[in-house]
C-alpha positions, 0 to 999 in steps of 0.5 A, a space after each residue: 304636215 311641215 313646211 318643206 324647208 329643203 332646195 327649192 329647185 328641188 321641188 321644180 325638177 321633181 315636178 319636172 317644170 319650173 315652179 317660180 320659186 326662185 325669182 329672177 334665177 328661173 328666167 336665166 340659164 342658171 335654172 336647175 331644171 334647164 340644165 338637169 331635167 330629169 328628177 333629183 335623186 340615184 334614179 332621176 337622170 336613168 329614170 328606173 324602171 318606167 311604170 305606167 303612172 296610175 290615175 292615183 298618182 297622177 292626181 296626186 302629182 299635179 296636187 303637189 305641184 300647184 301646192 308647191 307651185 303657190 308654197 302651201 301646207 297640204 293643210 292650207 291648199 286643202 282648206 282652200 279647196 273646201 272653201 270654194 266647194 260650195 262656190 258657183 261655177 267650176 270647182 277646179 277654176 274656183 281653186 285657181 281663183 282662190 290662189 290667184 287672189 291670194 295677197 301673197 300671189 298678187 304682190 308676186 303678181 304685181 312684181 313687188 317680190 321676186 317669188 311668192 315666198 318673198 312676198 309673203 315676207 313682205 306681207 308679214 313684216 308688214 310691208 303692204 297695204 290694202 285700200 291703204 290699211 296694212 295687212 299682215 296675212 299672206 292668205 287674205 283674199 283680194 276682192 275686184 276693186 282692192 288696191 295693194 301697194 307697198 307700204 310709203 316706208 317700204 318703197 325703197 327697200 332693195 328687194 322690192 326696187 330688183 323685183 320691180 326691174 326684173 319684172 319690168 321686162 314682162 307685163 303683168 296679167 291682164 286682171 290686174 293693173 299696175 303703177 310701177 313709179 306708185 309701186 301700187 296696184 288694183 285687182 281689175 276683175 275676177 281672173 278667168 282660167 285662160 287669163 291664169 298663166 299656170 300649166 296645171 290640169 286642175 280636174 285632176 285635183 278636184 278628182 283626187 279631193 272628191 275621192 
């Protein structure tokens, strides 16, 4: 399946939550989904004919919204899934984990990049290191230990400095430490599910992939 290359803001007010993919615009009241919330289309605002959402597409729902949320390919969040299958612990949990310790969502994470997406720009031009070794895979799975920071030569680029103040305001997640002057950061410990900040009801995933 191909990447969805339409508005992002798209995504969120179908979801019907906002999903981060915009950076700094979703914390203002410029956010599409704070000033039109209802889905996008001819029957988003009236709604239709309201149906009673079967347990199928309520499933499928919550999928697309974590997929969108951490900008994957149905390919790519389903490999993930398989990946942590065979995991100890709580499959839907081991998901979360899984995307959490995505580089691409600790550089987000860590307030390198305004969005997953631009972090994984970053990562691709080559922008990060890992343990002071650059890494160009957005994928690549952060361990508890690992330090990731903004590569020496990339520490005064203009959307690594406006993340930064944009995230200066917040603090980071409890599983990570951050050293905003170094732009450098350490994945502390596995994150748990109450220290993952996302609004996702992640047994409905695993129901839908066990089918």
């Amino acid at each position: 399946m191909s990447r969805y290359v339409g508005p992002s803001c798209r995504l969120c007010r179908r979801e019907g939550t906002k999903l981060f993919l915009k950076g700094t615009k979703c914390l203002t009241e410029k956010c599409p989904v704070e000033r039109r919330a209802y889905a996008p289309g001819q029957h988003g605002q009236t709604g239709g004919r309201q149906r009673k959402a079967s347990e199928y597409a309520k499933q499928m729902r919550e999928k697309q919204k974590v997929k969108r949320m951490y900008g994957l390919s149905e390919r790519q969040f389903r490999n993930t899934f398989e990946r942590v299958t065979g995991e100890p612990g709580v499959k839907g949990t081991n998901l979360l984990v899984a995307l959490e310790t995505r580089l691409d969502n600790i550089v987000y994470r860590m307030g390198f990049a305004a969005s997953r997406k631009a972090a994984r720009q970053l990562i691709a031009h080559g922008h990060i290191d890992v343990n002071g070794r650059r890494v160009d895979i957005p994928a690549y799975r952060v361990v508890p230990g690992e330090e990731v920071r903004v590569a020496p030569s990339s520490r005064e680029l203009v959307a690594v400095k406006l993340a930064q103040e944009a995230a200066s305001r917040g603090q980071p997640v409890s599983w990570l430490s951050v050293d905003a002057d170094k732009a450098a950061g350490r994945v502390l410990e596995r994150p748990t599910r109450e220290a993952i900040p996302i609004n996702a009801q992640e047994q409905l995933i695993v129901e839908l992939y066990s089918k």
